[in-house]
VEXKOL-949572 format. One line per field, with one value per residue (C-alpha): residue number from 1; x, y, z; residue in three letters; chain. Coordinates in steps of 0.25 Angstrom, whole numbers, plus 2048, in hexadecimal, padded with zeros to 3 digits. Layout:
num = (NUM, ...)
u = (X, ...)
v = (Y, ...)
w = (Z, ...)
residuo = (ALA, ...)
cadena = (A, ...)
END
This chain:
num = (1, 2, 3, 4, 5, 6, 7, 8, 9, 10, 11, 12, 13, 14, 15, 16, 17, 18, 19, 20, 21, 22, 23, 24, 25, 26, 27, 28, 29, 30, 31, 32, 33, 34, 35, 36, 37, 38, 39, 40, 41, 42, 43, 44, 45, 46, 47, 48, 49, 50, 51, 52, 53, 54, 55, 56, 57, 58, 59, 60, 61, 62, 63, 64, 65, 66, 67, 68, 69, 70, 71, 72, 73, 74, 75, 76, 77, 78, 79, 80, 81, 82, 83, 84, 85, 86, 87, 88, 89, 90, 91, 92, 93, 94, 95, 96, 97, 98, 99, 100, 101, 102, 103, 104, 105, 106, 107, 108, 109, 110, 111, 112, 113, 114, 115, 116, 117, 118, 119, 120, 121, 122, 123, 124, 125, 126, 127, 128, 129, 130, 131, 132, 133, 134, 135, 136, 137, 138, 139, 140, 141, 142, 143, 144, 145, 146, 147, 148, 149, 150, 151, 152, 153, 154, 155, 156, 157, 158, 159, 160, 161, 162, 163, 164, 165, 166, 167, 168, 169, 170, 171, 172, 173, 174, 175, 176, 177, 178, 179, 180, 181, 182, 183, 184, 185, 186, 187, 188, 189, 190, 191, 192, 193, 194, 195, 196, 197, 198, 199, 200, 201, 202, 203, 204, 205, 206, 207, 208, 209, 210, 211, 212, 213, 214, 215, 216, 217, 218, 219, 220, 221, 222, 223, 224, 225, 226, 227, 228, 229, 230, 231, 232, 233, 234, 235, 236, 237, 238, 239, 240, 241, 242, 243, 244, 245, 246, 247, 248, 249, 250, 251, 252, 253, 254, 255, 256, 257, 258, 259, 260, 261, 262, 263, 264, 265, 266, 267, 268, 269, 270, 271, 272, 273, 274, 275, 276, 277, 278, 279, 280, 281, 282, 283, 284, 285, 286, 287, 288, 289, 290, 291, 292, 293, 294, 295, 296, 297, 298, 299, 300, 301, 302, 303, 304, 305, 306, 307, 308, 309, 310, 311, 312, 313, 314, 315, 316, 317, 318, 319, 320, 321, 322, 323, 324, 325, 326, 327, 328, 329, 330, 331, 332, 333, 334, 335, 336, 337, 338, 339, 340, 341, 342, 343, 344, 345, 346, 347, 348, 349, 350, 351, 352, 353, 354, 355, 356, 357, 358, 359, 360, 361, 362, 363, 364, 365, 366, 367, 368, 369, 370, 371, 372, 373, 374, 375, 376, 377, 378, 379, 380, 381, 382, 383, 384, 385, 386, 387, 388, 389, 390, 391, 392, 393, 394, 395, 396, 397, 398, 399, 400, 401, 402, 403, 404, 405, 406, 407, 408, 409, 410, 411, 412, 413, 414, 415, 416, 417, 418, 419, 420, 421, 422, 423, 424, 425, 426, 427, 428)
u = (867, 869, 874, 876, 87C, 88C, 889, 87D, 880, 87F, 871, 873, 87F, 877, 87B, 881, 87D, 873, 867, 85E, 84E, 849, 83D, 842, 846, 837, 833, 83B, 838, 82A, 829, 822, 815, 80C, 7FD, 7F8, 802, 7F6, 7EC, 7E2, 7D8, 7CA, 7D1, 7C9, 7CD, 7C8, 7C6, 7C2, 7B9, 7BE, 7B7, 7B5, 7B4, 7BF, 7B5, 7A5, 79A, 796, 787, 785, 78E, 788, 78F, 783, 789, 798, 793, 78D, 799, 79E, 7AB, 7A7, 7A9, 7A8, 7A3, 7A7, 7A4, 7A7, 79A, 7A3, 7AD, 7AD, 7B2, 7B5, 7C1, 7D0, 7DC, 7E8, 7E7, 7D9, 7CF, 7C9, 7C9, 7C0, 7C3, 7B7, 7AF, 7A2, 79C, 7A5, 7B2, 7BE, 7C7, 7C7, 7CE, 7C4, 7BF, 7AE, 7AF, 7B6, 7B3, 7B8, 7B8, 7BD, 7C7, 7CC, 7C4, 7B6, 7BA, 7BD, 7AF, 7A8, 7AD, 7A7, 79A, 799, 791, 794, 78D, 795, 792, 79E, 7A4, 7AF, 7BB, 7C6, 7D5, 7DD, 7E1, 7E2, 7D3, 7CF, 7D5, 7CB, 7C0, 7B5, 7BC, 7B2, 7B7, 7BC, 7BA, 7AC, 7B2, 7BD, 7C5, 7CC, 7D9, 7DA, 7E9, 7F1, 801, 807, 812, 818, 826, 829, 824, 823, 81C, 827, 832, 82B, 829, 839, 83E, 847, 83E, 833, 830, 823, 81F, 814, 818, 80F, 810, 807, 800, 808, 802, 80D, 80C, 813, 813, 80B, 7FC, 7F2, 7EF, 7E8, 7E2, 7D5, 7D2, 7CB, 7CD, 7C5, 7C7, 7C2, 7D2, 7D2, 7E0, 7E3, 7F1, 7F3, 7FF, 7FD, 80B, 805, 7FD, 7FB, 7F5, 7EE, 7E8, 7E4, 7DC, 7D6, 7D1, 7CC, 7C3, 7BE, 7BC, 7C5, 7CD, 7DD, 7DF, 7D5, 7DD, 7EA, 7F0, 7FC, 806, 810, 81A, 817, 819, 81A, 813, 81B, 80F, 802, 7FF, 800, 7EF, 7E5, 7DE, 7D9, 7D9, 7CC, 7C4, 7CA, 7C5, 7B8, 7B7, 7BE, 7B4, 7A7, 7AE, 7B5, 7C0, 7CE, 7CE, 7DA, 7DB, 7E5, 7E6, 7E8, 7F2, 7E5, 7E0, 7EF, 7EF, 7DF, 7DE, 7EA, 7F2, 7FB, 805, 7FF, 802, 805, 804, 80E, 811, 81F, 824, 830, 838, 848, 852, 85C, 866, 85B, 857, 849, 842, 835, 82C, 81D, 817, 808, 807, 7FA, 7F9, 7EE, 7EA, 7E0, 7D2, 7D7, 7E0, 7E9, 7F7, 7F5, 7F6, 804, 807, 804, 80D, 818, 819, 817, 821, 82B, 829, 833, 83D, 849, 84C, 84B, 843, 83F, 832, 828, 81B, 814, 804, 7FF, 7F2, 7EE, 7E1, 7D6, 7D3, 7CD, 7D8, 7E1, 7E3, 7F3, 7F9, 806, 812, 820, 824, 817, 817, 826, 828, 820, 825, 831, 82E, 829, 834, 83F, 83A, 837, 846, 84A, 841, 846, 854, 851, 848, 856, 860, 867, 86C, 861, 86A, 86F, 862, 85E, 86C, 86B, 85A, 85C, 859, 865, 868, 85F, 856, 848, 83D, 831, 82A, 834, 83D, 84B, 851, 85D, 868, 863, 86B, 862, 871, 87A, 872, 870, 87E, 883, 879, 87D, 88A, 888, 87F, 88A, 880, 889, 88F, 882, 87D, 889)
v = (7A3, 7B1, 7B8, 7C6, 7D1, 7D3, 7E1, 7DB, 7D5, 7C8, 7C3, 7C4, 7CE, 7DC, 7DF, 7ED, 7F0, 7FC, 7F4, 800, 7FD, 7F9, 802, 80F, 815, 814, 81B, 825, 829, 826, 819, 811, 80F, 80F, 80B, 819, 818, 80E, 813, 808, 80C, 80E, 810, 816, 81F, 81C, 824, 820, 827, 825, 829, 834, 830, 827, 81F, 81E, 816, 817, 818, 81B, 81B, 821, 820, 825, 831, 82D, 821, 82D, 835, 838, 82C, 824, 816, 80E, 80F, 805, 806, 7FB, 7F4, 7F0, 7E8, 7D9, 7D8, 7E5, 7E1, 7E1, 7E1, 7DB, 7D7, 7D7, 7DC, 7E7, 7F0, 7F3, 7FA, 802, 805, 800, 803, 80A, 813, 811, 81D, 828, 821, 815, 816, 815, 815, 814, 81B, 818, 825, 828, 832, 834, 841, 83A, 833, 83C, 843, 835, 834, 841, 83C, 82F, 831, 82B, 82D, 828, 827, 82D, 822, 826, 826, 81F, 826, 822, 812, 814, 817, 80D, 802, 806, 7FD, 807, 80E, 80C, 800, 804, 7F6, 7F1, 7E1, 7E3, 7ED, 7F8, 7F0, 7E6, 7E0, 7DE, 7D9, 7D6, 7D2, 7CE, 7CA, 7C7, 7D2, 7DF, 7E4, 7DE, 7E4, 7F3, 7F2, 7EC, 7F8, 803, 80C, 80C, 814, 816, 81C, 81F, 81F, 823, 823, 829, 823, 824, 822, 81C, 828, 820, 828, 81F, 81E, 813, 80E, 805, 800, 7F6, 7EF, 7E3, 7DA, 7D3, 7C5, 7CA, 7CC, 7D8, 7E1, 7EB, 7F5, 7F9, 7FF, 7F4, 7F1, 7E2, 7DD, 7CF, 7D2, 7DD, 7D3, 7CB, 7D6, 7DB, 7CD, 7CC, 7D9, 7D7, 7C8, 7C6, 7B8, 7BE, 7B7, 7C0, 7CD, 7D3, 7DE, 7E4, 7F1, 7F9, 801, 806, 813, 812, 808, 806, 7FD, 806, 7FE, 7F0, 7F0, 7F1, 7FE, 804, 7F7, 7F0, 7FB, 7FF, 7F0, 7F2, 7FF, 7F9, 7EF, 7F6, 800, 7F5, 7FD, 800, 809, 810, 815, 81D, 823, 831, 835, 837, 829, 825, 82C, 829, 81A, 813, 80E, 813, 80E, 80D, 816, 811, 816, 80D, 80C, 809, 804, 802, 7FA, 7FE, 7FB, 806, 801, 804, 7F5, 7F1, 7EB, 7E9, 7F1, 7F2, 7F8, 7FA, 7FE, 801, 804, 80A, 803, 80D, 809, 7FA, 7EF, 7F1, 7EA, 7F0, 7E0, 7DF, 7EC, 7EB, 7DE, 7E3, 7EE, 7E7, 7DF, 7E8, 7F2, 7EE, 7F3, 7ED, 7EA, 7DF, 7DC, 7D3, 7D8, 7DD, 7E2, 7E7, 7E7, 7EC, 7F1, 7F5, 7FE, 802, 812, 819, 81F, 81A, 80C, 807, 7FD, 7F9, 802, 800, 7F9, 7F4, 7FA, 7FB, 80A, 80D, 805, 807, 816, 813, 80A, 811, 81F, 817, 813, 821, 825, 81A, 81E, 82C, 828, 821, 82A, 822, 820, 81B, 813, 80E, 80A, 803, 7FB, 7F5, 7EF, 7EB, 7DE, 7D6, 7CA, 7BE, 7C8, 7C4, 7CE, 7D2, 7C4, 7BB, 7B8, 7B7, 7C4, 7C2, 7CB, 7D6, 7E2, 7ED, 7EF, 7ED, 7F7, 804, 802, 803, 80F, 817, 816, 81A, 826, 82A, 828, 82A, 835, 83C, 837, 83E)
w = (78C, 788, 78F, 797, 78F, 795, 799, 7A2, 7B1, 7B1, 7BB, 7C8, 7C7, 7C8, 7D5, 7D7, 7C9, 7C4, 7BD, 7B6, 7B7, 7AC, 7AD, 7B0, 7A2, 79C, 7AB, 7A8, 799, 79A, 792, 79E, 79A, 7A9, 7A9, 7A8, 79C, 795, 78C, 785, 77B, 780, 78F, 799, 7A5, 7B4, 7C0, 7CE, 7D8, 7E5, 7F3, 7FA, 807, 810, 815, 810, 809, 7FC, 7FB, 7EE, 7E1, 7D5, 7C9, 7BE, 7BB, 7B9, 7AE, 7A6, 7A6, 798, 795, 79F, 79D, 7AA, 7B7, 7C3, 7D2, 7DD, 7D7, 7C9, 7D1, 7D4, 7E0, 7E6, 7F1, 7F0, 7F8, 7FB, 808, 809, 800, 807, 7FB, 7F1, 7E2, 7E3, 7F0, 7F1, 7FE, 804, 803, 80C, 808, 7FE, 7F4, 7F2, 7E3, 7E2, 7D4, 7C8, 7B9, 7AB, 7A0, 793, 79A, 7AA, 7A8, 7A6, 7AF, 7BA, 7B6, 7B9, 7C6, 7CA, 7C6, 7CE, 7DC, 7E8, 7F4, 802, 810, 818, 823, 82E, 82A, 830, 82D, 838, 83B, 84B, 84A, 83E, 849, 854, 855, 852, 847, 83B, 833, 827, 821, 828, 827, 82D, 839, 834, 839, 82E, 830, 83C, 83D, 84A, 851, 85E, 862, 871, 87B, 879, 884, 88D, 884, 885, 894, 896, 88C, 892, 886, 87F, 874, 86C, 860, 854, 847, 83A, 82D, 822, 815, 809, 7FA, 7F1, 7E7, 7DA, 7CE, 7C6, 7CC, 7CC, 7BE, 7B8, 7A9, 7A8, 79C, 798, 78B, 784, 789, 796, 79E, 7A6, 7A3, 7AC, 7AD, 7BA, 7C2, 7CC, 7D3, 7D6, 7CB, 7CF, 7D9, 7D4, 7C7, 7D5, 7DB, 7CD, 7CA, 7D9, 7D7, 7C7, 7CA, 7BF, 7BE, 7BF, 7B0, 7AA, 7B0, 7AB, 7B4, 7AF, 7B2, 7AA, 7B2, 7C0, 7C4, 7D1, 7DC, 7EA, 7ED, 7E9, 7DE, 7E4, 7E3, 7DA, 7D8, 7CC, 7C5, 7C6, 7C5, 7B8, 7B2, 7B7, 7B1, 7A3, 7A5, 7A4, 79B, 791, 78F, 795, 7A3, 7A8, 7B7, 7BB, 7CB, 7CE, 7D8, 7E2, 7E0, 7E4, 7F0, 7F4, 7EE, 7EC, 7F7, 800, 80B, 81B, 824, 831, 841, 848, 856, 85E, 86B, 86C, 879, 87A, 885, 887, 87D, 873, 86F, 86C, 878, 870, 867, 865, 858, 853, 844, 83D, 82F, 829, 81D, 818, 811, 80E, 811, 804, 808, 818, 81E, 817, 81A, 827, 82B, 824, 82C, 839, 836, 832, 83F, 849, 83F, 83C, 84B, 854, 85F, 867, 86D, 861, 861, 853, 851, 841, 83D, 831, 832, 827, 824, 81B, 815, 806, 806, 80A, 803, 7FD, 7FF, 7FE, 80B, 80F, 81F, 81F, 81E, 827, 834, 831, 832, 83F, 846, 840, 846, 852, 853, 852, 85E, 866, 862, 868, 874, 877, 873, 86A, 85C, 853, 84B, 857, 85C, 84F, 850, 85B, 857, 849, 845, 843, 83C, 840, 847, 847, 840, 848, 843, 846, 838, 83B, 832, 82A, 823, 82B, 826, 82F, 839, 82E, 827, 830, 834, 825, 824, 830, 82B, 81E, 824, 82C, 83A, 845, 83E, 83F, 84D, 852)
residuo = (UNK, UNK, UNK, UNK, UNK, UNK, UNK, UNK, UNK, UNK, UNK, UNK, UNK, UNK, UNK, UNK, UNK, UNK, UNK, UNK, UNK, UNK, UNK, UNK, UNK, UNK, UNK, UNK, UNK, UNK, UNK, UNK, UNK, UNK, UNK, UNK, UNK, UNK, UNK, UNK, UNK, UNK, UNK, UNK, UNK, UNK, UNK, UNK, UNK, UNK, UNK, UNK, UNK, UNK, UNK, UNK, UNK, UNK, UNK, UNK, UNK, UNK, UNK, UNK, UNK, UNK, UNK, UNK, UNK, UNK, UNK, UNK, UNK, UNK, UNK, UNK, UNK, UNK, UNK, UNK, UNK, UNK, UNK, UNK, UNK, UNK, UNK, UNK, UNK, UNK, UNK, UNK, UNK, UNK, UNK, UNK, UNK, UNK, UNK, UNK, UNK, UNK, UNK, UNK, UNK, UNK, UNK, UNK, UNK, UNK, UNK, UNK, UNK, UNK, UNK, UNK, UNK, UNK, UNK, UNK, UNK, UNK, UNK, UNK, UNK, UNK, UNK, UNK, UNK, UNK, UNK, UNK, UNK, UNK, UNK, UNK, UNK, UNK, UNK, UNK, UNK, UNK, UNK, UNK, UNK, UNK, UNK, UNK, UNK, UNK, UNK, UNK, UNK, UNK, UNK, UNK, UNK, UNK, UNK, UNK, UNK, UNK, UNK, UNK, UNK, UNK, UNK, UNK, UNK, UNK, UNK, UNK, UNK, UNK, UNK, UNK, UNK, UNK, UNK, UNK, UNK, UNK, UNK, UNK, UNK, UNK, UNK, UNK, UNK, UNK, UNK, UNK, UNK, UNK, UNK, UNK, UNK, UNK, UNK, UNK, UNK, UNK, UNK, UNK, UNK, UNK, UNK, UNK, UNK, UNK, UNK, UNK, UNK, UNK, UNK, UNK, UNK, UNK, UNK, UNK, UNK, UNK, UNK, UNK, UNK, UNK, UNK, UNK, UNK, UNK, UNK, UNK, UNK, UNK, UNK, UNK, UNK, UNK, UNK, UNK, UNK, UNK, UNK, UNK, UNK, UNK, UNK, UNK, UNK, UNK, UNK, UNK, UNK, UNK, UNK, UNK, UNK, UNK, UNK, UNK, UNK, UNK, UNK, UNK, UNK, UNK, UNK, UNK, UNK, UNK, UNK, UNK, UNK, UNK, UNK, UNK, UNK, UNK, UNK, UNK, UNK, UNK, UNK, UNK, UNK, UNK, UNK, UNK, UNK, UNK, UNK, UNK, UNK, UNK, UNK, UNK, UNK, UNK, UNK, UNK, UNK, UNK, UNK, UNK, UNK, UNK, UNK, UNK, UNK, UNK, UNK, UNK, UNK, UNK, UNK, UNK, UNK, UNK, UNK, UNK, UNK, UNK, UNK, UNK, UNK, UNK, UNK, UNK, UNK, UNK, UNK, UNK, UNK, UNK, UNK, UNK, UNK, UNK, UNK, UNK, UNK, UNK, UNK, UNK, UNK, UNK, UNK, UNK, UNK, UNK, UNK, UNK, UNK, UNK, UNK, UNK, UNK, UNK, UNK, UNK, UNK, UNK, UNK, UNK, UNK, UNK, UNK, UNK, UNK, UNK, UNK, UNK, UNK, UNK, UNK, UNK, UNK, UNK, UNK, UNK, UNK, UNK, UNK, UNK, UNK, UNK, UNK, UNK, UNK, UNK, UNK, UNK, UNK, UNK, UNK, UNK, UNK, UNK, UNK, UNK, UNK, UNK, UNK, UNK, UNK, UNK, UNK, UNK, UNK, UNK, UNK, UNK, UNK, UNK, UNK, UNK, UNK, UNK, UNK, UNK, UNK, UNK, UNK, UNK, UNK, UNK, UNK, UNK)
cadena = (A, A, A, A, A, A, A, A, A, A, A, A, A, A, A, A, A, A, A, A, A, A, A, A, A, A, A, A, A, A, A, A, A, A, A, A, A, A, A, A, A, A, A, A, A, A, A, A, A, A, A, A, A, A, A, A, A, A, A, A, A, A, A, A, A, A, A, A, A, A, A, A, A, A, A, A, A, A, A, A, A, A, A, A, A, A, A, A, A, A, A, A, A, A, A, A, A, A, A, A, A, A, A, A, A, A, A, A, A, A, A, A, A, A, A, A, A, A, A, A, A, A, A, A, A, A, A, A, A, A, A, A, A, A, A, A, A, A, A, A, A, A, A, A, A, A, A, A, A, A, A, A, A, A, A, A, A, A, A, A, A, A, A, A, A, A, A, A, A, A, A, A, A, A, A, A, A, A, A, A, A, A, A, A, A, A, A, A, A, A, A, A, A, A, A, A, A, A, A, A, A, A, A, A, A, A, A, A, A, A, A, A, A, A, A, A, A, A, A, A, A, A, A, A, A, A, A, A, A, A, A, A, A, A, A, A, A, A, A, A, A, A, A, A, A, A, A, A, A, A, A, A, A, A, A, A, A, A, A, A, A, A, A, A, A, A, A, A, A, A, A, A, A, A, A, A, A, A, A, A, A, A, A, A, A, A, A, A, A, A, A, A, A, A, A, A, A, A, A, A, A, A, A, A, A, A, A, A, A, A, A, A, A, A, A, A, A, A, A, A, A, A, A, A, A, A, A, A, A, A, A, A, A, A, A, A, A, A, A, A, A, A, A, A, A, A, A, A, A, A, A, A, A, A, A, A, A, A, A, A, A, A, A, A, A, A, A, A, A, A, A, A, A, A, A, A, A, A, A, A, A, A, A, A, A, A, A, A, A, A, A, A, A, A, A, A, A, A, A, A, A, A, A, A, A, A, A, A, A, A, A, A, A, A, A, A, A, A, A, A, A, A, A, A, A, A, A, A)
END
């Protein structure tokens, strides 16, 4: 067995020591190769045409005049795939609309060309005729029962968490204050430097290789092989270096559309997103409208606390059940209770799809609670450290679903912090 270098730390002893990454000295002087990096002979370019509309059906696609275009190469509309459904959750997405588009990013068809500019002409030749519908772009009306279903199997409330601890209307009633509020946050598109990006070829033997940027590649081979009807051992996804993910890249996007094209083409395609397509098409993280009540006695301790969260999931599920029960769960805070209310909704519109983002729901009610805090601090007229010392969770505490907690620093913590902040210094 060989042995570590002296001058190396023993394993298991790299505490307190500076480890450098690996990866950053090619980032920096430009020696990463990405997937837009990757260049095969023969390779074609792809562009996809995406709707015009929030929310319409497709009559008529005609694609005559984008096939005749000088370097094209391949053509593919909803029609080409297998099985047109994906999803995480559940596959209420399709690569390529068919019938019908459900927000301004959804692609209805898909070219291959000797260069991104054929390309870019050949979209401009494909005629689509649409049938405007309503559109819905805000979830408290998408959850009325005559708001137009935005999805016609199933309600535009798709996933619902909830949770009850003792008795909250009691505890409110019995409170010496209660305090309500509203709390919003927007839709935010992960913006990494490094967009979508994928590169389709197929080899001889029949296997299916595709580059993509693709943050979770087993499960994005899965979906790929679910669409293509392609058995998993006869695909290859691989990925270089990412630049940039944060949890826009955990789903398939360009991927299976670039075989189909490489397909009917028998040649290598590259697709590349513009920074439009990220903002119009790829995922971004749920905005959320969520609703407080809050029960304190004088002395500022929670009596009980209801909440109602609803996250807009946009077009399609994506990761919005997950999403949604992480954030129901985490949106008490870090404070104990006895008495807790907290009903989730996740709601379809017609705007870009929300998926995966760091925190998964946790940002954003903890945005609310902690600003809730803050008004029930000042509706009191006290410290707001103060109020959150005397409701955080302690040691043994139980979470808003019954595990008992342990090493809870959350006290140890915000007293550390306030001293090292100096906070009674500048309270007074």
């Amino acid at each position: 067995m060989s042995r570590l270098p002296k001058s190396e730390p023993a394993i298991g002893s790299a505490v307190g020591l500076r480890n450098p990454r690996l990866d950053t000295i090619g980032q920096v002087t430009g020696e990463v190769r990405y997937v837009e990096d990757r260049k095969m002979p023969g390779m074609l370019y792809a562009k996809i045409l995406r709707s015009i509309h929030p929310h319409a059906r497709i009559l008529n696609l005609d694609t005559s005049l984008a096939k005749a275009c000088p370097g094209i190469k391949a053509v593919a509309t909803a029609a080409d795939i297998p099985v047109n459904r994906f999803g995480p959750t559940f596959a209420d997405q399709p690569l390529m609309a068919g019938d019908k588009v459900r927000h301004l990013g959804d692609a209805v068809a898909a070219v291959a060309a000797e260069s991104e500019a054929q390309a870019e002409e050949a979209l401009e030749k494909i005629r689509v005729e649409y049938e405007p519908l309503p559109g819905i772009f805000d979830p408290l009306k998408a959850m009325d029962q005559e708001a137009p279903r935005i999805h016609e199997e199933r309600s535009n409330i798709y996933a619902e968490w909830h949770i009850d601890k003792g008795d909250v209307k009691k505890a409110l009633k019995r409170s010496h204050l209660v305090i309500e509020g509203r709390y919003t946050t927007q839709m935010v598109e992960h913006a990494a430097i490094e967009p979508h990006t994928s590169l389709a070829y197929w080899k001889v033997d029949g296997r299916l290789i595709i580059w993509s940027t693709l943050g979770r590649i087993t499960l994005g081979r899965a979906d790929i092989g679910k669409v293509l009807g392609v058995p998993l051992n006869r695909i290859k996804v691989a990925c270089t270096q990412v630049g940039g993910n944060f949890g826009g890249k955990n789903e398939i996007t360009l991927e299976p559309i670039l075989a189909i094209l490489s397909k009917k083409s028998g040649r290598p395609v590259r697709g590349v997103y513009s920074r439009k397509d990220e903002f119009v098409s790829s995922t971004t993280r749920h905005p959320f409208i969520l609703d407080y009540a809050t029960g304190v006695d004088r002395e500022g301790r929670i009596q009980g606390r209801k909440i109602r969260l609803v996250a807009e999931g946009g077009a399609y599920c994506s990761w919005s059940m997950t999403t949604l029960g992480k954030a129901t769960i985490l949106s008490a805070g870090p404070y104990g209770m006895e008495n807790l209310s907290a009903d989730g909704f996740a709601v379809y519109t017609n705007r870009t799809p929300t998926g995966a983002m760091r925190g998964f729901g946790g940002p954003q009610v903890c945005f609310a609670y902690e600003s809730h805090m803050d008004e029930i601090a000042h509706a009191l007229k006290m410290d707001p450290l103060e109020i959150r010392l005397k409701n955080a969770l302690k040691e043994g505490g139980l979470s808003p679903t019954g595990q008992p907690l342990h090493n809870v620093g959350a006290l140890a913590t915000m007293r550390a912090a306030a001293e090292l902040f100096g906070w009674k210094e500048v309270q007074s």
